[in-house]
C-alpha positions in Angstrom: -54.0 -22.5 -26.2 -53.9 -18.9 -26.9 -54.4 -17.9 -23.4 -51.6 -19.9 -22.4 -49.4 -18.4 -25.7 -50.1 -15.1 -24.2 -49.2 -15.5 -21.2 -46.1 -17.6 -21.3 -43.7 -14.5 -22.4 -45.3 -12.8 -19.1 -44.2 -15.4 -16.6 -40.4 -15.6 -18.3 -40.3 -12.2 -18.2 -41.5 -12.4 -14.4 -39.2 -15.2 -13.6 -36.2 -13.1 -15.3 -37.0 -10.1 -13.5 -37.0 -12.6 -10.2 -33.9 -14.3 -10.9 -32.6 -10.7 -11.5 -33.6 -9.5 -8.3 -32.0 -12.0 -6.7 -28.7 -11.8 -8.4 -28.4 -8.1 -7.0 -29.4 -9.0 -4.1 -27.8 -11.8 -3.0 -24.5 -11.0 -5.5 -22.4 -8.9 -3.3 -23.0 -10.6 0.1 -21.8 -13.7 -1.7 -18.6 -12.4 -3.3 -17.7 -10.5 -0.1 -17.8 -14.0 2.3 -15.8 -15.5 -1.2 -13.2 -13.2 -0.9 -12.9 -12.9 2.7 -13.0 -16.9 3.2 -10.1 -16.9 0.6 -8.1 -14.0 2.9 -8.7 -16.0 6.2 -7.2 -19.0 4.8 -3.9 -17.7 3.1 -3.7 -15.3 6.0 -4.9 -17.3 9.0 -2.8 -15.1 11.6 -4.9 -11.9 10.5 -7.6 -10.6 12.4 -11.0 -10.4 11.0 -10.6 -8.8 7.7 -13.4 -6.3 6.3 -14.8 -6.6 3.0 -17.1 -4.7 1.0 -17.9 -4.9 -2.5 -20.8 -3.4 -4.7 -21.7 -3.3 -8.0 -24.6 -2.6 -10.4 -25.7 -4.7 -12.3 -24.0 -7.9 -10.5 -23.3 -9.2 -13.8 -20.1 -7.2 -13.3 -18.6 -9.2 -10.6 -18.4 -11.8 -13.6 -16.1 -9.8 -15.2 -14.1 -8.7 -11.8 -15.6 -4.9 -12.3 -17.0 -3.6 -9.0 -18.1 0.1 -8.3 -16.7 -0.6 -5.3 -14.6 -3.3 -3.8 -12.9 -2.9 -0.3 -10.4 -5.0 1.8 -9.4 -3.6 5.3 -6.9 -5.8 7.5 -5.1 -5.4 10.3 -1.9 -7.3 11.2 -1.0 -9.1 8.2 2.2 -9.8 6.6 2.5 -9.3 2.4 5.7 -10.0 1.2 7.4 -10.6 4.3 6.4 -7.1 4.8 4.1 -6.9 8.6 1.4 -4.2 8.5 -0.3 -3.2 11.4 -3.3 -2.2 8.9 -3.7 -2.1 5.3 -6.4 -0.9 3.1 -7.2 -1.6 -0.8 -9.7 -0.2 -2.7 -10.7 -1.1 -6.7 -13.1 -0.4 -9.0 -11.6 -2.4 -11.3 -9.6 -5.9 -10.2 -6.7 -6.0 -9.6 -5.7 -2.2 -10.5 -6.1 -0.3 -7.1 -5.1 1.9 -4.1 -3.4 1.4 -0.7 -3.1 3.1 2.8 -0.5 0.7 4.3 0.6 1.5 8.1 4.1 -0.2 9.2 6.6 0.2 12.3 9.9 2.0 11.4 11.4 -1.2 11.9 9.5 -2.5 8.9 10.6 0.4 6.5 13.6 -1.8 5.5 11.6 -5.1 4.6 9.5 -2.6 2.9 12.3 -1.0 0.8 16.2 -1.7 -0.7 18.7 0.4 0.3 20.4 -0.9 -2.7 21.0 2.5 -4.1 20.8 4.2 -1.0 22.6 7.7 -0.6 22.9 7.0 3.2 25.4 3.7 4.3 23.0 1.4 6.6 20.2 4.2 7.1 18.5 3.9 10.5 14.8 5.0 10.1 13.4 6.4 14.2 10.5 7.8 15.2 10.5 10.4 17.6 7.4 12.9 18.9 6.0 11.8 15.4 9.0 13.2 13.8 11.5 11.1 11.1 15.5 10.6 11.9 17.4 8.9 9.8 20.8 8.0 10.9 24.4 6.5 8.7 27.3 7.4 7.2 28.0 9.2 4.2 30.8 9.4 1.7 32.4 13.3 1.9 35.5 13.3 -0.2 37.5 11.0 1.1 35.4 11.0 4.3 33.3 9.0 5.2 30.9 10.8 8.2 28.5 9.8 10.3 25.0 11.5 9.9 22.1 12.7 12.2 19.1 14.1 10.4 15.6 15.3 11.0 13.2 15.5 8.5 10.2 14.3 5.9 10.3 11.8 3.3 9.3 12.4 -0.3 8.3 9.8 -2.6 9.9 10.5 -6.2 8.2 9.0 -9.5 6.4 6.3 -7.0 9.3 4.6 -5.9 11.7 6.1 -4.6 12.4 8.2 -1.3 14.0 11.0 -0.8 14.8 12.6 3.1 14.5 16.7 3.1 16.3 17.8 6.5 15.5 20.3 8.4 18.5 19.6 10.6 21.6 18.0 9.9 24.5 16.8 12.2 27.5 15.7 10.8 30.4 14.5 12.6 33.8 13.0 11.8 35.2 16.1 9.0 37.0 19.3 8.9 35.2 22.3 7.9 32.2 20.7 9.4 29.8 23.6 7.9 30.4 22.7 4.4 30.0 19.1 5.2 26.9 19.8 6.3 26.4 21.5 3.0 27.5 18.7 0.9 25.8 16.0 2.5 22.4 18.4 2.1 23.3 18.3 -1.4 23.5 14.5 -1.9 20.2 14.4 -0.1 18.5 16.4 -2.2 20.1 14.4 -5.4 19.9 10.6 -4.2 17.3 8.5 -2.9 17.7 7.3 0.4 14.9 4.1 0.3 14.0 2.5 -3.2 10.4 0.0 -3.1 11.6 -3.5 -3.4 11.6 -4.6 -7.0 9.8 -7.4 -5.8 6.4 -5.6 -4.6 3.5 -4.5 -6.1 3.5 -1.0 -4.6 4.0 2.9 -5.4 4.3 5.5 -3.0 2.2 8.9 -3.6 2.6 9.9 0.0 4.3 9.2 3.3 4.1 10.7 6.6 3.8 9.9 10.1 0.8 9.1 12.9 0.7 8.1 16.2 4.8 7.0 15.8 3.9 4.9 12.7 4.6 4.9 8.8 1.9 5.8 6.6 2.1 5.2 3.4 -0.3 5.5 0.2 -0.5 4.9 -3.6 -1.0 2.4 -6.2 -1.5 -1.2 -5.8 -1.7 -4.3 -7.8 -4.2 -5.9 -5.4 -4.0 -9.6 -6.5 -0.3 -9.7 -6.3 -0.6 -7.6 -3.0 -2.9 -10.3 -1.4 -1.5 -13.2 -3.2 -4.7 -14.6 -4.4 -7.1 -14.5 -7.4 -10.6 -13.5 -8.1 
């Protein structure tokens, strides 16, 4: 009787320590096919997504904490919005961060032109260099515009273009029309984020004669499903 008093707290504390192997073993593995299974069917046109997710102890996947939790997919479409790739990463669901890569022809499911400086901007890509194209209001002109430059995200969502070359046509005194519409650019967004998605923008810039964009994410509204 006392032998077996003794050695009953032993053989918890080795079946504990078992069941506590297993957990951080077998934890991960299991959330990652979870969360990928629940990608494939809301996304079922995507290609194979990647998923990787860590933490220690497992316990913390309980309480959606990770020190590490990864979603890489190409060709999906959030929010009506089609990526050619998109990355997430969290350490803490659903706070997290993106590198999103769009076609210019996305840029305006991606963002409103609601308060746009430019009239019906045309976003190109050419030799990995931006062109944004429109009219403007000059006076009471209004001029079409032809300019070559970067995009600068402003206070996470919005966009502003910084020319290095301007070409304005349609005005008198075209050289200070030039200088006026360089002036509105430099005051007035020319892409807003729509209100509708769960993104900021850190940093934008172009590769390979695509978008690529980066910043803050609300993951579970980015995905569309919960954890």
């Amino acid at each position: 009787m006392r032998s077996w008093a003794f050695k009953a707290p032993i053989i918890i504390i080795l079946v504990l320590l078992i069941l506590w192997g297993i957990t951080e073993i077998a934890g991960p593995p299991i959330a990652e096919a979870v969360v990928k299974g629940m990608i494939r069917d809301r996304y079922p046109q995507t290609t194979d997504p990647s998923v990787s997710i860590s933490a220690f102890p497992a316990l913390k996947l309980a309480f959606r904490k990770y020190d590490k939790l990864t979603v890489i997919v190409n060709v999906i479409t959030l929010q009506g919005v089609n990526f050619d790739r998109i990355e997430l990463r969290s350490s803490e669901w659903p706070v997290g961060r993106y590198r999103g890569v769009i076609r210019p022809e996305e840029i305006q499911r991606f963002f409103s032109l609601k308060n746009s400086y430019i009239i019906d901007p045309q976003l190109t890509i050419q030799k990995n260099e931006l062109s944004v194209a429109g009219k403007v209001s000059v006076g009471n002109f209004k001029v079409s515009v032809n300019a070559v430059g970067t995009l600068e995200p402003v206070d996470g969502k919005k966009l502003f273009f910084r020319p290095q070359n301007i070409q304005v046509a349609g005005i008198p005194l075209a050289n200070q029309g030039v200088a006026q519409v360089q002036k509105g650019m430099q005051e007035n967004p020319v892409f807003t984020v729509r209100e509708d998605l769960p993104y900021t923008i850190s940093q934008i810039f172009v590769e390979q004669g695509r978008l690529v964009l980066k910043g803050n994410v609300d993951m579970e509204k980015a995905l569309n499903i919960k954890l």
